[in-house]
N, C-alpha and C positions, 0 to 999 in steps of 0.2 A: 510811533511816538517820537518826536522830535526834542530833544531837549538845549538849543541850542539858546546862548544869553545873550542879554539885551546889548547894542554896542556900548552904552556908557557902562556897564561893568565889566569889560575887560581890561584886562593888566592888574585887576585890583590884589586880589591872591597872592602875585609875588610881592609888592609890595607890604600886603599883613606878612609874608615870609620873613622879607626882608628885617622890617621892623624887629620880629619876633627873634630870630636869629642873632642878630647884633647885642640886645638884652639876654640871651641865652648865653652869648658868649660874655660878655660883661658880666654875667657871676658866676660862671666856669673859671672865668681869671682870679677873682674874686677869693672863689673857695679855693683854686691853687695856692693861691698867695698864701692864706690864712696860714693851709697847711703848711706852708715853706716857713712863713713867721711860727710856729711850734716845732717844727723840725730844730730850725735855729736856736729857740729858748731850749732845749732838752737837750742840745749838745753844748750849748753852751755851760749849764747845768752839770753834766758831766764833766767837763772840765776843769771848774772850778772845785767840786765835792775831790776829782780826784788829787789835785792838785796841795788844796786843804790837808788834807789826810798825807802825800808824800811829803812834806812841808812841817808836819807836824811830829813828825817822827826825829829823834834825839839829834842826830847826824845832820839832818837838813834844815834849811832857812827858808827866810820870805821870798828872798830869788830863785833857790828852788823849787819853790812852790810856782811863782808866777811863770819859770821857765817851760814846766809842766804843761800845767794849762795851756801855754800857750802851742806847743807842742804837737796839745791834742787837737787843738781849735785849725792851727796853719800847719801842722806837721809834711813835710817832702811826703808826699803819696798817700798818704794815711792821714791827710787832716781831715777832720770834720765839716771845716768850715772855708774852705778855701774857694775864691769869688767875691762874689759883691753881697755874700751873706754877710760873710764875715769884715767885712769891712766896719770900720769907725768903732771896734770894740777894745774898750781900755781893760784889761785885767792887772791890780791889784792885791799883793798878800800883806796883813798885817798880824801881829801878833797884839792879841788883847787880851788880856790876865791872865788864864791855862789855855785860851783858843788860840789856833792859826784861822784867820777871820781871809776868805780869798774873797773880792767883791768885782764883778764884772760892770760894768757901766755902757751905757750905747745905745742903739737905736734901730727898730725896725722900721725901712720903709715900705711904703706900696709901689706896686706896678702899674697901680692905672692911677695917671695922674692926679691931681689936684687934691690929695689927700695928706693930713699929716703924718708927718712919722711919728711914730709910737716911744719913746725912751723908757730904758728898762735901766732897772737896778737890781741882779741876781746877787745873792751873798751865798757861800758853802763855808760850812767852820767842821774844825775836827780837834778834837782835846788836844792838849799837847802832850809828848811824852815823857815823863820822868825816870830817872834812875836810882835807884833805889841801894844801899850799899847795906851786902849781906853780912850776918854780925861773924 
């Protein structure tokens, strides 16, 4: 038994590979990216919650608070974010009536061209602390 193909159907296979292959990798990128845009929100996330909270304690300020964060996000060896994650990201601490309010501002972009970037607005608050004077 012979099974050998007609000459106008050869080549054709690599070329359904080829096809196939190029879209398999275009949402392999796709779903990397995603994850690396959630990577980015949940450290960035952390940052800001912890930041809030150092910030908000009797002894510290809005500078401490933002110097924090920022700390965590770019810190020498130990940042979270350091790269083109982290880039274009404004962190901000205010204090607004018992809260320290830390609000991140910025933008995710994508890796496969012609796509918008995504702009986010994360806030972290943490009560403030009082002192209380024993009788």
């Amino acid at each position: 038994m012979n099974f050998s193909r007609p000459e106008e159907e050869s080549g054709f296979t690599s070329l359904q590979f080829a096809v196939m292959a190029f879209f398999t990798m275009l949402v392999f990128a796709a779903v990397v990216n995603l994850v690396a845009v959630q990577f980015q929100r949940g450290a960035i996330r952390v940052a800001i919650d912890e930041g809030a909270r150092y910030g908000a304690a009797v002894a510290h300020s809005e500078r401490d608070c933002e110097q924090l964060a920022e700390s965590i996000l770019y810190g020498e060896g130990s940042g979270l974010l350091r790269g083109s994650l982290g880039e274009g990201i404004d962190i901000t601490c205010e204090v607004f009536g018992t809260e320290m309010v830390a609000r991140a501002v910025g933008a995710s972009s994508w890796w496969i061209g012609g796509m918008p970037d995504v702009d986010f607005v994360l806030e972290g608050r943490a009560v403030l602390e009082t002192v209380t004077q024993m009788p």
